[in-house]
C-alpha positions in Angstrom: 265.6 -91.8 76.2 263.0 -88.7 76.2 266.4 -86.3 75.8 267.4 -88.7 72.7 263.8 -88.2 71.3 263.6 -84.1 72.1 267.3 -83.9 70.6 266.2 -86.2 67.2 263.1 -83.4 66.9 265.2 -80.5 67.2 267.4 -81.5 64.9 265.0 -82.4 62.7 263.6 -79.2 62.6 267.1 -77.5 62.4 267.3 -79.8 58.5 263.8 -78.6 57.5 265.2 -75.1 58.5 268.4 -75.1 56.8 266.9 -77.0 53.4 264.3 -74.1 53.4 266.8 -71.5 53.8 268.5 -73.6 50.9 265.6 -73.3 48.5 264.6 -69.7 49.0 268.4 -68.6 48.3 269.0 -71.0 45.6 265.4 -71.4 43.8 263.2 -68.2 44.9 266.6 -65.8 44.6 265.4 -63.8 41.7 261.6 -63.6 43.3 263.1 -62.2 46.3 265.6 -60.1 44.6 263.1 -58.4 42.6 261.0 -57.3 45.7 264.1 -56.1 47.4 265.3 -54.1 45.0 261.3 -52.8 44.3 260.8 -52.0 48.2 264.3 -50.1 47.4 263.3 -47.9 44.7 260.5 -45.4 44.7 259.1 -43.4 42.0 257.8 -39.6 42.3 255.4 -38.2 39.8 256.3 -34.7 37.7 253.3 -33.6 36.1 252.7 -32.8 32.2 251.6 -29.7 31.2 248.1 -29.7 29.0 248.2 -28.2 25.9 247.1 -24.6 25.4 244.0 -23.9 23.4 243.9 -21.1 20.7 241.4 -19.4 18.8 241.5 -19.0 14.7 243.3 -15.6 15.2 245.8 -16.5 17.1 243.9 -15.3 20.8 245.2 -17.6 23.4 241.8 -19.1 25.2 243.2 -21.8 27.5 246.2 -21.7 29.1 248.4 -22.8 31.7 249.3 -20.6 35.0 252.1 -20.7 37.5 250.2 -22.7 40.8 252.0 -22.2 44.0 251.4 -25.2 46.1 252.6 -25.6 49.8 254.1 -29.3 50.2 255.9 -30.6 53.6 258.6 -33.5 53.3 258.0 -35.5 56.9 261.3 -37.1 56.6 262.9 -33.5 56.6 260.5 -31.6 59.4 262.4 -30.8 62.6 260.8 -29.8 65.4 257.6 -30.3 63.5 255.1 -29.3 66.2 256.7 -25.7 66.1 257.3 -25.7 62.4 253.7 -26.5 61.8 252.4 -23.9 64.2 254.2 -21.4 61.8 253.6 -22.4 58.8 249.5 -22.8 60.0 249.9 -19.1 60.5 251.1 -17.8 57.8 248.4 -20.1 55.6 245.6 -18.8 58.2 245.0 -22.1 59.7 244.8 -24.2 62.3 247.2 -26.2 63.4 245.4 -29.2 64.5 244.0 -28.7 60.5 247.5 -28.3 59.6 248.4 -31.9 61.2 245.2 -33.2 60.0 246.0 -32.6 56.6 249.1 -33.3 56.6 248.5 -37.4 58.3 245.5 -37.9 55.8 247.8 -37.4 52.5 250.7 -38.7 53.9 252.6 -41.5 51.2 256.0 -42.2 52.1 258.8 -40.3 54.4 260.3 -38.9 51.1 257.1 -38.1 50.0 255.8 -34.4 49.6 252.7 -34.3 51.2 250.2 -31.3 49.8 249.0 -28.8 52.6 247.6 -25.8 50.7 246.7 -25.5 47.0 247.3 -22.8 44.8 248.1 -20.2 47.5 249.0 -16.4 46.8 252.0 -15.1 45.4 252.5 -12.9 48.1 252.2 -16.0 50.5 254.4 -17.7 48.7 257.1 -15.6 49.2 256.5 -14.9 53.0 257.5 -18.6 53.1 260.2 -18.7 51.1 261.7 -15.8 53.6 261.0 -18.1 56.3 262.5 -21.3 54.8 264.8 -21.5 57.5 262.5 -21.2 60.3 260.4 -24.2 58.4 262.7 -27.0 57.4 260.8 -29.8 55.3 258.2 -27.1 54.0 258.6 -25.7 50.5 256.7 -24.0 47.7 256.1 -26.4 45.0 255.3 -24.6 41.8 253.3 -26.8 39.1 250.8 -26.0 36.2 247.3 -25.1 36.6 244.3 -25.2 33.6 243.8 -21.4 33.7 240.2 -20.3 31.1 241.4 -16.8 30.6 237.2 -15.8 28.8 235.7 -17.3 32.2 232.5 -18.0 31.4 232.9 -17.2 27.7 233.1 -20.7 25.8 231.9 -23.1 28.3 230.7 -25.4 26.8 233.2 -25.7 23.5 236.1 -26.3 26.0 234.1 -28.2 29.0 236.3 -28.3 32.1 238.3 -30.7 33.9 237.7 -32.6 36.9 239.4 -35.6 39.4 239.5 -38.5 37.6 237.0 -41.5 38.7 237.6 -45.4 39.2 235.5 -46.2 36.1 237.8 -43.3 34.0 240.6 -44.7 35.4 239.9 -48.4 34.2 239.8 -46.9 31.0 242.3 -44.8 30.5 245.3 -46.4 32.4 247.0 -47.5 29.0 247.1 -43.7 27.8 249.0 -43.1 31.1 246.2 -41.7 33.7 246.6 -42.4 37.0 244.5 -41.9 40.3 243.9 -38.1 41.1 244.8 -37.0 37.6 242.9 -34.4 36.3 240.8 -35.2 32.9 238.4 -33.5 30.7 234.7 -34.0 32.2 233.3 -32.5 28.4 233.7 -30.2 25.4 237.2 -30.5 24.0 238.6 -31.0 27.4 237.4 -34.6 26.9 237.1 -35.2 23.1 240.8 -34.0 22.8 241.9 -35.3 26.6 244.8 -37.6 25.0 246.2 -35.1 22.8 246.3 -32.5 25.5 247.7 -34.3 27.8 251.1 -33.7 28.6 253.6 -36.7 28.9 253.7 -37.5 33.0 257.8 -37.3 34.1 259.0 -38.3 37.5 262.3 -39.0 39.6 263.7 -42.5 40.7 264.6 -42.6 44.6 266.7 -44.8 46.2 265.3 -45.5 50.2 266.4 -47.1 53.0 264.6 -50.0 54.8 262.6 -47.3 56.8 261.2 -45.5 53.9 264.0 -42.9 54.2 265.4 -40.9 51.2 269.0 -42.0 50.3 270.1 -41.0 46.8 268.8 -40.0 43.3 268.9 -42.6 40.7 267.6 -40.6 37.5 265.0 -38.1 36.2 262.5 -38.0 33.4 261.4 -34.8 32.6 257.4 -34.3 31.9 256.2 -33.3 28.8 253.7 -30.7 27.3 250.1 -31.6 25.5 249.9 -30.5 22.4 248.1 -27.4 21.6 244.9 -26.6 19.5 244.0 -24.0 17.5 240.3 -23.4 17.2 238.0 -22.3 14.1 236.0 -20.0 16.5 236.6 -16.2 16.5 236.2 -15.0 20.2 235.4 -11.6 19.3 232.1 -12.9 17.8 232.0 -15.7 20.6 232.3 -13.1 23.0 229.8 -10.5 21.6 227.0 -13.3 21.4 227.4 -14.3 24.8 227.3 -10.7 26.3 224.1 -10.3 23.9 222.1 -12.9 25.6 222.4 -11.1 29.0 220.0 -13.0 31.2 218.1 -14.8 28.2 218.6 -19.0 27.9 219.3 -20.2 24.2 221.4 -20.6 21.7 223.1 -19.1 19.1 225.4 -20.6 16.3 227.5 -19.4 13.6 229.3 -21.7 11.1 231.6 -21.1 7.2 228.3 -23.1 5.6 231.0 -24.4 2.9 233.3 -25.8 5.0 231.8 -26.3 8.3 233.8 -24.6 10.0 231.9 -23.1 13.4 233.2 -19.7 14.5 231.0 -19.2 17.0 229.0 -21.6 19.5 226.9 -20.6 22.8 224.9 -22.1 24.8 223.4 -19.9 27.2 223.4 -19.8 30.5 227.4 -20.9 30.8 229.4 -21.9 33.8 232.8 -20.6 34.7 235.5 -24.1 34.0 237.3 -22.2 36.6 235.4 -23.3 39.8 236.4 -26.7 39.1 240.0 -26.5 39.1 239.9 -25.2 43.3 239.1 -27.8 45.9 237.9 -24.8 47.7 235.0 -24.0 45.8 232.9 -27.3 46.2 229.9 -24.9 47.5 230.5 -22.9 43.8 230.2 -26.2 42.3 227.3 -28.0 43.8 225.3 -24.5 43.3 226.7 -24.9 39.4 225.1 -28.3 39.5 221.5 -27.7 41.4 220.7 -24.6 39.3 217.3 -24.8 37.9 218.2 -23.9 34.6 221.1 -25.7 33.8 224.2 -23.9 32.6 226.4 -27.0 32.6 223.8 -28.4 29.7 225.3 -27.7 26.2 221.7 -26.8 24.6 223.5 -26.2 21.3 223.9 -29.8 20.7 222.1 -31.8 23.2 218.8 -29.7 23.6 215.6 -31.2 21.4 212.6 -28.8 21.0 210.1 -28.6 18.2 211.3 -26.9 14.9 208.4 -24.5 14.3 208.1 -22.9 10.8 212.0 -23.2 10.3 211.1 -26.7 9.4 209.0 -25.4 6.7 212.1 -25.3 4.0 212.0 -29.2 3.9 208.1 -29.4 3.6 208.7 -27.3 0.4 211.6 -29.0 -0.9 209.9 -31.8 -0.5 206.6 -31.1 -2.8 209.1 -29.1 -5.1 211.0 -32.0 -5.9 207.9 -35.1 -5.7 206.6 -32.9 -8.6 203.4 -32.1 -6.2 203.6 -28.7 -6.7 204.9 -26.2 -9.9 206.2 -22.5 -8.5 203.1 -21.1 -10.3 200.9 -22.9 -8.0 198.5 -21.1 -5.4 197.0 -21.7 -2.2 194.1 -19.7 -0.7 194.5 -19.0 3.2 191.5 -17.6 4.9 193.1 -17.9 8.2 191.8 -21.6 9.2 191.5 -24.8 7.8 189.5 -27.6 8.5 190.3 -31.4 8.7 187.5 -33.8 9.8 185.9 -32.3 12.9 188.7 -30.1 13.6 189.9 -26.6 12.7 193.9 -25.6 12.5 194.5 -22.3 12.7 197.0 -19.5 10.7 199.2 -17.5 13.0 196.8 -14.3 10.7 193.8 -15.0 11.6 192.6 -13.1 8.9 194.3 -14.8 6.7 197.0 -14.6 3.8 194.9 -15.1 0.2 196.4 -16.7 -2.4 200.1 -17.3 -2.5 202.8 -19.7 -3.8 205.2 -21.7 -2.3 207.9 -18.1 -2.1 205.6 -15.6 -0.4 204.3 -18.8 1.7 207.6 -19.1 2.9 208.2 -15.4 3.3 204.2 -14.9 5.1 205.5 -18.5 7.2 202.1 -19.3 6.4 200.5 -22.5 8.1 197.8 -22.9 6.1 199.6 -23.3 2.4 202.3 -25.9 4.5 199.4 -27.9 5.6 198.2 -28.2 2.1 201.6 -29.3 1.2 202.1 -31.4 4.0 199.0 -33.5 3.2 200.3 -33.2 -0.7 203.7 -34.4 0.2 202.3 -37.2 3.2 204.1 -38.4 6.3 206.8 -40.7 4.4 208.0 -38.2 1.8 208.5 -35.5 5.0 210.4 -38.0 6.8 212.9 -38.6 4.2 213.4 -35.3 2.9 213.9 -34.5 6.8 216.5 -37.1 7.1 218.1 -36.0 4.2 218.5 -32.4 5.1 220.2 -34.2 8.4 217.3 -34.5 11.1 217.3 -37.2 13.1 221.2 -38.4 13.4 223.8 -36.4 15.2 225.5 -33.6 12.8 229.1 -35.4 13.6 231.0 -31.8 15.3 233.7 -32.9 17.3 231.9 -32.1 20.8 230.7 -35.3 22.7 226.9 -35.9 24.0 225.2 -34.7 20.9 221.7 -35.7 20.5 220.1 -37.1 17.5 216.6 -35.8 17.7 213.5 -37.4 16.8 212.3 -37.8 13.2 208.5 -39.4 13.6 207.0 -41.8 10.7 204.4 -44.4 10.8 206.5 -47.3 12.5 207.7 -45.2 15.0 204.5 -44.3 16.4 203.1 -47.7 15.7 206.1 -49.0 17.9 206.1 -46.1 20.2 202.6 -45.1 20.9 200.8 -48.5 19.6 198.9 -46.1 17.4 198.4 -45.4 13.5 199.4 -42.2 11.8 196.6 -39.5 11.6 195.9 -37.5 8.6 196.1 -34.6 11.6 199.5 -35.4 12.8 200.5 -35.0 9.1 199.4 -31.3 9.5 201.3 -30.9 12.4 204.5 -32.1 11.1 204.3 -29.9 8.0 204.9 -27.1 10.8 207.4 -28.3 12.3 204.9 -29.1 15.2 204.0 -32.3 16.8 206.4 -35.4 17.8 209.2 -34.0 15.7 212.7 -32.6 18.1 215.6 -31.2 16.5 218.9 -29.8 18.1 219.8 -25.9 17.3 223.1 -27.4 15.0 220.6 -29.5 13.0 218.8 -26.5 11.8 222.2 -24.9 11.0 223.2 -27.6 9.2 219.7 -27.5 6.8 219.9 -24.3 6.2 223.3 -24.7 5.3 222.7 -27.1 3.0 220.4 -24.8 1.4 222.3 -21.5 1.1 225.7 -23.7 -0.4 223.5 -25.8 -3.2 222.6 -29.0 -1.1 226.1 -29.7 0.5 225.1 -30.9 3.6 228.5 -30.3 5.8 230.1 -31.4 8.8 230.6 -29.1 11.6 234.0 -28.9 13.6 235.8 -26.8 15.9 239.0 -27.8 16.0 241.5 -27.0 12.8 244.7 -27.6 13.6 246.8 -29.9 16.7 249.9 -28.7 17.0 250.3 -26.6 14.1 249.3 -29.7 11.8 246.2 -28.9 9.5 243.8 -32.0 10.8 240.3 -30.4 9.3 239.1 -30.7 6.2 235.8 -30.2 5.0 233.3 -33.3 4.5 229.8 -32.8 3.0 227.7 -34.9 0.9 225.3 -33.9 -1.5 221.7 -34.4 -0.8 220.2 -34.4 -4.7 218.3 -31.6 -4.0 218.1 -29.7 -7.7 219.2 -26.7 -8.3 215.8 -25.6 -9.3 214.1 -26.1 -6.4 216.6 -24.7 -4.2 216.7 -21.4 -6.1 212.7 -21.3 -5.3 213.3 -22.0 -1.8 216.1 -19.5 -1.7 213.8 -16.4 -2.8 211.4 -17.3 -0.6 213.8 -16.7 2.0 214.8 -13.9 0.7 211.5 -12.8 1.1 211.6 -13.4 4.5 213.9 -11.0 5.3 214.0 -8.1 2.6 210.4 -8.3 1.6 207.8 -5.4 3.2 206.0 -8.0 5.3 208.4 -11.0 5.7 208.7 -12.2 9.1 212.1 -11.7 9.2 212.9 -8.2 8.4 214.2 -7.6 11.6 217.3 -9.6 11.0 217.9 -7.3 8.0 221.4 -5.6 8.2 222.2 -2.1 5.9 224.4 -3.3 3.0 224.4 -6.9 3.6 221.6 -9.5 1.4 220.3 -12.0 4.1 217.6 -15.0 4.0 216.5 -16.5 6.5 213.2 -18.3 8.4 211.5 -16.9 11.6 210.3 -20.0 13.5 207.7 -20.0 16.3 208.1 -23.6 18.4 204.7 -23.9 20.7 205.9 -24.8 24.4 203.6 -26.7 26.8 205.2 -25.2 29.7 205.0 -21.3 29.1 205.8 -18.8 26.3 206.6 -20.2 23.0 210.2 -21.2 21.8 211.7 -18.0 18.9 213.9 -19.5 16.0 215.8 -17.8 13.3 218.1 -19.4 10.6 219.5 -17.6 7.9 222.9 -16.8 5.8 224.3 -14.3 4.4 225.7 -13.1 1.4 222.2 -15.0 -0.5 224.4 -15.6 -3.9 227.7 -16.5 -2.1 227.2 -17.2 1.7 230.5 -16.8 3.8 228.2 -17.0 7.0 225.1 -18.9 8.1 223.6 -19.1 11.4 220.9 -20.1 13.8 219.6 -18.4 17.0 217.0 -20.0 19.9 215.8 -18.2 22.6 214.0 -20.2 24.7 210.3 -18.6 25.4 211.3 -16.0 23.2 207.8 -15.6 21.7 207.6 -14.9 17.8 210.8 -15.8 15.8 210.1 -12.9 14.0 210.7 -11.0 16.8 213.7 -11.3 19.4 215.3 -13.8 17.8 215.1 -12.5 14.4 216.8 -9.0 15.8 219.5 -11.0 17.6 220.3 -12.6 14.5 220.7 -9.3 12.4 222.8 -8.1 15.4 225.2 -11.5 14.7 225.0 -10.7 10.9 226.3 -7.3 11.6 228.7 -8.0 13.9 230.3 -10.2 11.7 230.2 -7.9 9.2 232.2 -5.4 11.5 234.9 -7.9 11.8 235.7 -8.7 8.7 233.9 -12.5 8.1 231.1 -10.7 6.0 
């Protein structure tokens, strides 16, 4: 009886056995089939090539180099331990390193597995003399992001870096995958999808150990596709080496078109370092350094205006009819409001003056007449129609927008109302109000090219296709006024007197403003914003040098050296 009941179990079981056998063949076939034939087939990566970047004469900037990287196959290493040992020596390593390396990136049998990047070329033909005496060791040859100016451009092409899980969540549609390189910033990462070249890869047939059987096809990888920049390296290059060890800024823009031919942001970093897993000490001293070279100052850094604000207090009481040209204002070197006294940078004083030599003498006391002419809302929106206070659009990410103060902003900001001596302050460029280096471009662009107000770019063509054009908007300023404003800037730089004659070049006509930004923490900010020809400007610029002193000074002279190095190449 108990051998009937054991035997009515078992073959029980043997039914539910069989009819499971029955329903995975029959009903989960194409399930099962599909995993089979994806544990059968493996794919291995071939890496695009990134487009190259160019600049508007043709100068090749960023390129790609030949990277000889030494890979080991395990399926394919014979008497590894031995192998290892000599290929350890010839890299100048250790074997247990070697080994270490080689278990900690290890994928599949077929696999190669990375051991050294970017070795020597003279390395890399010591192995491939010893390729017999190393089987499953090769020299893999791919493409590596090569900035041929170094340090020169920085921050207009950014650099690239491993990319991170919260990249990669983004990006996995355009094709990214884990341990791809992207752009980290500047044109790197705004033009990251058009530079990056098509990923290719071979289709492997394995066995059920993971080994390599047979080839089943090949994509090939393709290449980014280049750019070609509006920037002139020659003039990128000579501003750069001007600023020695001095932080600031310095750009250089076609005020018609907005075309930028020159951008720095002083101190720079070398896109290099980032490329070599061996220079993580290069990096992290990159990123501790007190005065941050991997900060783009050009378009991110806010600091006070100074007196090159001054051009919109004008425009401003020009056009609200609270001032004629033939109007005068006595300066005696102060000027008193309630119980407190504002001060000229004379202290002796001006005299009497109009709205021109004002501008030319960058005297505080006539703009704080005008200022409390003009009043706090009328400043305000001629500031934010000369482009303060909103980013100026160039195609470089993490630009700032500045700060335009008004009444509701303090009232929201600081709970307080708006004082008649915060109006005097503003005139000056002085006070709550911050403004990025391109903004000022940008105004004084406006000005020189009849109140076009344009927007920058760098890049002109991708691929040989034309993909700039110019976009302004006019900012109903009349022509009147800006002809006043214009010989007062004219003033500035020509005039015995004006602040500005330093920038003054032999044989070219400039204008321009000399700015002076007061700095709580040391020596005072130095502006200067001019353009050049004054009746039909090819060339307008803007120079910060951060605790420069008088804009009068250093920064006016570096400007006159820009102005007549552009002359000397032919963009004057």
């Amino acid at each position: 009886m108990r051998i009937k009941f054991i035997s009515a179990i078992i073959s029980a079981l043997f039914i539910i056995l069989c009819l499971a056998l029955g329903y995975t063949q029959i009903f989960r076939n194409k399930k099962y089939l599909a995993l089979s034939q994806n544990n059968r087939i493996r794919l291995v990566p071939i890496a695009g090539q990134r487009g190259i970047i160019s600049d508007r004469n043709g100068t090749l900037l960023v390129d790609n180099r030949p990277s000889f990287d030494v890979v080991a196959i395990p399926q394919e290493l014979k008497n590894s331990f031995g192998a290892l040992s000599r290929l350890s020596k010839i890299l100048g390593l250790e074997t247990r390193e070697t080994i270490k390396l080689l278990e900690r990136n290890y994928i599949a049998p077929f696999a190669p597995v990375v051991i050294k990047e970017d070795i020597s070329k003279e390395k890399a033909i010591i192995l491939e003399d010893e390729a017999l005496n190393l089987p499953g060791v090769m020299v893999k040859v791919r493409p590596k992001r090569e900035y041929r100016t170094k340090e020169i451009g920085s921050h207009i092409f950014g650099y690239l870096g491993e990319i991170d899980k919260r990249e990669l969540e983004r990006l996995t549609g355009y094709g990214y995958q884990i341990r791809d390189l992207v752009g980290k910033a500047g044109l790197e990462k705004n033009y990251g999808n058009y530079l990056k070249g098509e990923e290719g890869g071979m289709q492997l047939e394995v066995n059920n150990k993971g080994f390599f059987v047979k080839a089943l096809g090949k994509k090939e990888a393709t290449v980014g596709r280049n750019l070609v920049l509006t920037i002139d390296i020659e003039l990128q290059s000579f501003i750069e080496n001007l600023f020695s060890d001095r932080n600031g800024v310095c750009i250089v823009m076609e005020p018609n078109t907005g075309e930028i031919l020159a951008l720095v942001s002083n101190p720079g970093f070398d896109p290099n370092v980032f490329l070599s897993p061996e220079k993580n000490k290069e990096r992290k001293a990159l990123l501790s350094r007190p005065d941050h070279p991997m900060f783009n100052r050009a378009i991110s850094g806010l600091y006070p205006p100074g007196s090159v604000f001054k051009p919109v207090v004008a425009a401003a009481a020009l056009e609200k009819k609270k001032i004629k040209l033939k109007d005068t204002f006595f300066c005696g070197g102060t000027y008193k409001l309630g119980g407190r006294e504002f001060k000229c940078w004379d202290e002796e004083g001006h005299g009497n003056q109009d709205v021109r030599e004002g501008l030319k003498n960058s005297c505080n006391i006539l703009f704080y007449q005008l200022g409390r002419l003009v009043g706090v809302d009328d400043i305000f929106a001629f500031a934010t129609k000369f482009g303060y206070g909103v980013p100026s659009g160039i195609d470089l990410l993490e630009e700032a927008s500045g700060l335009v103060p008004n009444r509701s902003w303090k009232r929201l900001t600081k709970n307080q109302i708006w004082f008649e001596g915060d109006t005097v302050n503003y005139s000056i460029g002085q006070g709550y109000i911050l403004v990025t280096p391109i903004q000022v471009l940008r105004m004084m662009a406006a000005i020189s090219s009849g109140g076009n107000l344009v927007q920058p770019y760098i890049v002109k063509k991708i691929e040989g296709v034309e993909i700039a054009t110019s976009k302004s908007y006019n900012i109903g300023i009349s022509k009147e006024t800006l002809d006043i404003i214009k010989t007062g800037l004219k003033k500035v730089v020509e005039d015995k007197g004006g602040t500005g004659r330093r920038a003054g070049v032999e044989g070219l006509s400039i204008a321009g403003k000399t700015g002076t930004a007061q700095n709580p923490r040391g020596l005072s900010h130095a502006w200067f914003s001019g353009f050049s020809p004054i009746e039909t400007p090819k060339v307008v610029l803007v120079t910060f040098i951060e605790h420069g002193g008088k804009g009068g000074v250093e920064a006016a002279e570096f400007s006159g050296k820009v102005f007549a190095k552009a002359k000397e190449i032919g963009l004057l």
